[in-house]
C-alpha positions, -999 to +999 in steps of 0.1 A: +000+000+000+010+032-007+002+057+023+035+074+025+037+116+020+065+135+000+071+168+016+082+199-007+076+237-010+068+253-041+070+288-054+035+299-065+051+301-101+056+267-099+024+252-091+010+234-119-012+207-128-048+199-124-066+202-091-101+188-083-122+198-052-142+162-042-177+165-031-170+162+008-160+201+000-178+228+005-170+257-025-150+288-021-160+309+010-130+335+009-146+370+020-132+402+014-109+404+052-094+372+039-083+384+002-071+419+015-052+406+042-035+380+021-027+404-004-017+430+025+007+399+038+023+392+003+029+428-003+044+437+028+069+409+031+079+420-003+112+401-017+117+376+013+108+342+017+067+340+019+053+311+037+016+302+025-001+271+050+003+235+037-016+224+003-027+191+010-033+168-019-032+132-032-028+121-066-055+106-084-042+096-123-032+126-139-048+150-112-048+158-072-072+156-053-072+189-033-073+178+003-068+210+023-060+243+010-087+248-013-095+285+000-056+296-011-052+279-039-082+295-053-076+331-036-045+325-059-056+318-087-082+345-091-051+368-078-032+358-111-064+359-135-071+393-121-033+404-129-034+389-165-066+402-173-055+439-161-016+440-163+000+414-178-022+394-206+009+370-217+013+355-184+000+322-181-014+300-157+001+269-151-029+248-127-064+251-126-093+240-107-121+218-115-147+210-091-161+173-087-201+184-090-204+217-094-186+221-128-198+253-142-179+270-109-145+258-127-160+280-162-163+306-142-136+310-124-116+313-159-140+341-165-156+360-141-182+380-146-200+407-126-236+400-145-239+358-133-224+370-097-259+363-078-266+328-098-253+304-072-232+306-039-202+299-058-200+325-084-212+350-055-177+345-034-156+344-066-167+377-079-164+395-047-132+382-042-120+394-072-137+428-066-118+427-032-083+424-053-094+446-075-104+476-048-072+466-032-045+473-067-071+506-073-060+518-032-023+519-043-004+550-053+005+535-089-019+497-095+006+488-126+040+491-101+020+468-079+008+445-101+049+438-111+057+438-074+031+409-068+033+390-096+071+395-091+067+382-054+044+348-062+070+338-089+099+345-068+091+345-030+059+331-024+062+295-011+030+265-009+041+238+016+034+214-008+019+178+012+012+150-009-003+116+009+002+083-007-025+077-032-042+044-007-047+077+017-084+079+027-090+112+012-120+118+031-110+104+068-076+127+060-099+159+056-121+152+087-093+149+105-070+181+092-103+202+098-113+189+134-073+200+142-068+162+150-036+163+130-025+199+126+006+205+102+028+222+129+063+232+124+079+199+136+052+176+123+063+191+091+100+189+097+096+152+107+079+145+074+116+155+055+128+129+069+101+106+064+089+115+032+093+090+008+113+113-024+140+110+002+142+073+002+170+075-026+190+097-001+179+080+027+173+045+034+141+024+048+155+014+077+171+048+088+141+067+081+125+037+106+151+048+133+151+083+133+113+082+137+118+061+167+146+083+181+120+115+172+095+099+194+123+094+222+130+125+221+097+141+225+088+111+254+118+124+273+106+164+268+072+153+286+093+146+316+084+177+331+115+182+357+137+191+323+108+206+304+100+231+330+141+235+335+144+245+299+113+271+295+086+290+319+058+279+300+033+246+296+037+245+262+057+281+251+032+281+223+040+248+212+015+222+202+047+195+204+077+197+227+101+190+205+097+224+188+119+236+212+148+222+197+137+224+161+134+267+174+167+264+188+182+248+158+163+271+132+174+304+152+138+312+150+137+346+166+115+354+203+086+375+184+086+353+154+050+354+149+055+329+115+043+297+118+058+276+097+096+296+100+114+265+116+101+243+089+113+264+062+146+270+075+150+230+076+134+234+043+165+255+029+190+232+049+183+201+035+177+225-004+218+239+005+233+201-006+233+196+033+224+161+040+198+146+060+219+129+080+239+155+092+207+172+099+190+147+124+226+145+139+223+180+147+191+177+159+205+150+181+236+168+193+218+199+204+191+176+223+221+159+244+232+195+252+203+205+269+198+171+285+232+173+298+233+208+309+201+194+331+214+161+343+250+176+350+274+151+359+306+175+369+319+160+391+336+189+412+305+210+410+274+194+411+245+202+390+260+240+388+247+245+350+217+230+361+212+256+386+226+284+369+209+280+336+173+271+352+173+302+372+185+327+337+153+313+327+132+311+356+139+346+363+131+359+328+168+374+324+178+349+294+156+327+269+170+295+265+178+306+228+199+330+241+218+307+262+220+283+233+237+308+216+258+319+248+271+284+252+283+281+217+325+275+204+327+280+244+345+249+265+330+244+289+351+269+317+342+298+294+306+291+294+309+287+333+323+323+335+298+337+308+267+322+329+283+341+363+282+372+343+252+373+335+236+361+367+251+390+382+240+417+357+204+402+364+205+415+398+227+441+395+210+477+408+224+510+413+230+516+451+223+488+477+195+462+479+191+476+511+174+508+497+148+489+481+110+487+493+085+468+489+065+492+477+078+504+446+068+480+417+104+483+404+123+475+434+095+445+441+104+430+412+147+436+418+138+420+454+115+391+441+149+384+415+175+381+440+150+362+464+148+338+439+182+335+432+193+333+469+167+295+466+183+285+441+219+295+451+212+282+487+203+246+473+229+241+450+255+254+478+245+225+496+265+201+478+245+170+482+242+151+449+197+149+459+197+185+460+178+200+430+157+232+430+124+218+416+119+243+385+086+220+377+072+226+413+083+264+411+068+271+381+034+250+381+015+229+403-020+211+401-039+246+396-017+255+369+008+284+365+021+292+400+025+331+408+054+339+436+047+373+453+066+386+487+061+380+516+064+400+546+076+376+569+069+402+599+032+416+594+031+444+579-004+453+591-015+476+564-038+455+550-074+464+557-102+438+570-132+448+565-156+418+575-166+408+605-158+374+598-121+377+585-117+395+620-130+371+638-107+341+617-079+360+624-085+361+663-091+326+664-058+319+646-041+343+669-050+328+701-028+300+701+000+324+698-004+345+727-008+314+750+024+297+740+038+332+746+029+342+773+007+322+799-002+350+818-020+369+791-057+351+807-076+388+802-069+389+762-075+353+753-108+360+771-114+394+754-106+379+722-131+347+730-153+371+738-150+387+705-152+359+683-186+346+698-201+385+698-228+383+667-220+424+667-187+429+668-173+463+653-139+471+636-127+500+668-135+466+689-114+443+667-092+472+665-081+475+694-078+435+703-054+432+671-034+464+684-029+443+716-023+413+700+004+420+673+023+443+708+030+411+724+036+388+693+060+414+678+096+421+689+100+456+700+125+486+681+123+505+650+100+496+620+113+511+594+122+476+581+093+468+570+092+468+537+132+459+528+145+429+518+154+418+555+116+412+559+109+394+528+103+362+519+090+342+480+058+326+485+027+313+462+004+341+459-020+318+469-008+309+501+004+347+506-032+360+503-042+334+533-014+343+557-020+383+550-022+401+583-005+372+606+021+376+627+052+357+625+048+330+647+010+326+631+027+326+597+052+301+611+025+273+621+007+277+588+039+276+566+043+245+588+014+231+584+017+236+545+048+220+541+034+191+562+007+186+534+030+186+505+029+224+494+055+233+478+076+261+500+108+280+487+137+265+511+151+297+517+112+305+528+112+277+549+146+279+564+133+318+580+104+303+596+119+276+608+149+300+625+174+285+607+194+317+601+192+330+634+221+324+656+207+298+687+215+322+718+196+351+698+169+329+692+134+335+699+104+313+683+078+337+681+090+366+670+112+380+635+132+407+655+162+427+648+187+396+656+167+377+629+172+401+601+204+409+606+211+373+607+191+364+573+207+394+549+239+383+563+234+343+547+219+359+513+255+380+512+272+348+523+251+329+497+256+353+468+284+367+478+299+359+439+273+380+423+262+410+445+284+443+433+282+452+469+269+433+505+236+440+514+239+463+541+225+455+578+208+472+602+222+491+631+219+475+666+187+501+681+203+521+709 
């Protein structure tokens, strides 16, 4: 049976033959948006390289069957009978389009005429396509220099991917499918099918073709593991309707705001068109897919997993794309690349003047502060120099409920936030009151005042006012508060989890992030390492508060931590007199 595909791209100029559009078709629906922006597209691009979407068509005797891409390949062809008839009558058209049942549709397209326009459904869209081309050439500043700049660009530029299934294809079953986006032509399903197709068999062998279709599908298997796919890229799918377009981008230097589909394809397109072989293609392929996987699994064996680290967080952070690193890493050994990677860490969270200046408040220090917090996890688990230590990217980045959005933390309330509902007052009293009796036993008169409150159907906000005055007094360490927004009171945490510990004090903040970690929530380990006191010196150390002793203690391990990439230490707080 013959069910195998050959793969091309065609100039326009060069599309020829006989096309017939089968009875499972509906006619030519092109409205006048979809002509002028076509034409708008062509025109614009000028004398590059034009991508049009796939052509899909199976042989049939002397003819094809026209699968998919009936809508162009008509658009087109009215497009060149308008310019003949107008511009250029010796050009000639080299296909045409004959329709399975409704035969006078393929008359008229050869000549259209205004006068049969409202006789069927057909001749309606064809006319007022061609009237669309034709308002279009009258709009520019001189219709004749247009005409040659189009018909220039179609013979020259303007590419069909050309997709031609064996002739034992069901036709029908392969248009259901193409339409209900079951098999959509993407960039790498199209890039697979060079190697696949069967006009490379004289290049290629049976039998290789077999194995680099299994090693394709290896690839793509191994890409679904999502520890490396979320190391590589920020994104569930970065646009990408296969995983493997990731390398084919990389490969095809396809640039960040590329917005054209098919780009990677074509660039293969031209590779394997510049006398470079298919082999040496798919080994590239290969070799740049054991760079990434290496870079991720990381076997030095005097640092461990430091690419890993360094690499993941360039991405995490937004300061590089993986293809810029790609390109960073290239005729580097692998020292160099070591040394380039350190560079630019540090320019991602380099600031003018000292971290310490920074608040909270300002969105463009918030977002220097979330950087560096991010950096100091990821630093702080590699420097642990156990071979199980890996930041988890995957966990970092998304969880069950999707994309997961880090915010700060103020790991000291910052008691700004407003309540306004009876019943958030009275939650947060009742998650308070464990606090002040571990903290002091003595404190009988509150706990009851605040019981009090919580079963009082009419509590007001001065009431609750003044109890959460009293409260955060004794559960906060006494000095100077102009800390409050810096980087010695913050902490990364899920936005999710921030919104529910909002208005806590520490040591409240402290059981829940507890608690949370207990259930398998994903905490930052620098963010779990300040609650649990792990910074703070043990004869400064007291469990339910974040005092002065504590901050000092916790910008002193991010300088140690990231002592290679700050310009300057974060500077700490004076001792209050």
């Amino acid at each position: 049976m013959n069910t195998e595909i050959i793969l091309d791209t065609k100039l326009v100029g060069n599309v020829q033959g006989v096309f017939y559009v089968p009875s499972y078709q509906r006619g030519y629906r092109w409205g006048k948006e979809e002509v002028t922006r076509l034409l708008e597209d062509i025109y614009t691009n000028g004398n590059k390289t034009y991508c049009l979407q796939p052509v899909v068509v199976r042989k049939d005797g002397n003819r094809y069957e026209l699968i998919d891409g009936q809508q162009r390949l008509t658009t087109l062809f009215i497009l060149l009978q308008y310019i003949k008839r107008e511009y250029k009558p010796k050009i000639s058209l080299k296909y045409e389009l004959i329709y399975e049942t409704r035969e006078s549709s393929a008359k008229y397209l050869n000549d259209i005429d205004e006068t049969l326009a409202n006789s069927n459904i057909d001749f309606y869209h064809i006319y007022y396509a061609y009237k669309a081309i034709d308002e279009w050439f009258k709009s520019q500043p001189d219709s004749v220099v247009a005409a040659d700049d189009i018909y220039g660009y179609l013979v020259k530029f303007v590419k069909i991917i050309w997709y031609e299934v064996g002739e034992d294809e069901d036709a029908i079953s392969l248009f259901t499918r193409l339409n209900i986006g079951k098999i959509p032509l993407t960039s790498a399903e199209l890039v697979k099918a060079i190697f696949l197709s069967r006009d490379n068999t004289t290049e290629m062998d049976k039998e290789k073709q077999e194995e680099i279709s299994l090693q394709w599908d290896n690839i793509e298997k191994e890409l679904h593991h999502d520890r490396l796919w979320y190391f590589l890229t920020n994104s569930a799918t970065s646009g990408y309707q296969t995983r493997i377009d990731l390398i084919l981008d990389l490969i095809s230097g396809k640039p960040e705001q590329c917005r054209e589909k098919y780009y990677t394809f074509f660039k293969f397109d031209e590779m394997k068109k510049n006398e470079k072989s298919l082999e040496d293609i798919w080994r590239n392929i290969q070799q740049t897919f054991l760079v990434l996987k290496d870079w991720f699994e990381d076997h030095d064996f005097f640092i461990i997993h430091e690419y890993y680290h360094k690499i993941g967080y360039l991405i995490a952070s937004g300061s590089m794309t993986l293809q810029k690193i790609f390109e960073l890493s290239k005729d580097k050994t692998k020292k160099e690349f070591r040394v380039s990677l350190d560079s630019k860490i540090k320019s991602s969270i380099a600031i003018k003047g000292n971290y310490s200046e920074l608040s909270y408040k300002k969105p463009l220090d918030y977002e220097k502060i979330s950087t560096l917090l991010l950096l100091f996890n990821v630093e702080s688990v590699r420097q642990n120099g156990q071979n199980s230590e890996w930041f988890p990217f995957d966990k970092f980045k998304y969880n069950s409920g999707g994309k997961v959005v880090w915010s700060l933390e103020h790991i000291h309330a910052q008691q700004s936030e407003v309540m306004r509902t009876q019943e958030v007052w009275k939650e947060w009293l009742k998650l308070h009151i464990p606090s002040v009796q571990s903290v002091d036993n003595n404190q009988v008169e509150l706990i009851k005042d605040m019981q009090d409150a919580i079963e009082n159907p009419k509590l007001d906000g001065t009431e609750f006012t003044g109890l959460q005055q009293r409260v955060v007094e004794l559960l906060s360490a006494k000095g100077n508060t102009e800390y409050l927004h810096s980087i010695g009171n913050m902490a990364l945490l899920n936005s999710s989890d921030n919104a529910a510990l909002n208005n806590s004090t520490f040591d409240v903040k402290r059981n829940k992030i507890i608690e949370m970690d207990k259930e398998g929530q994903y905490i930052p380990f620098c963010t779990k390492m300040v609650f649990l006191k792990y910074y703070t010196p043990s004869e400064k150390n007291q469990l339910h508060f974040w005092g002065q002793a504590d901050r000092i203690a916790y910008v002193e391990a991010i300088n140690r931590v990231l002592k290679n990439y700050l310009t300057d230490p974060i500077i700490l707080e004076k001792e209050d007199a």
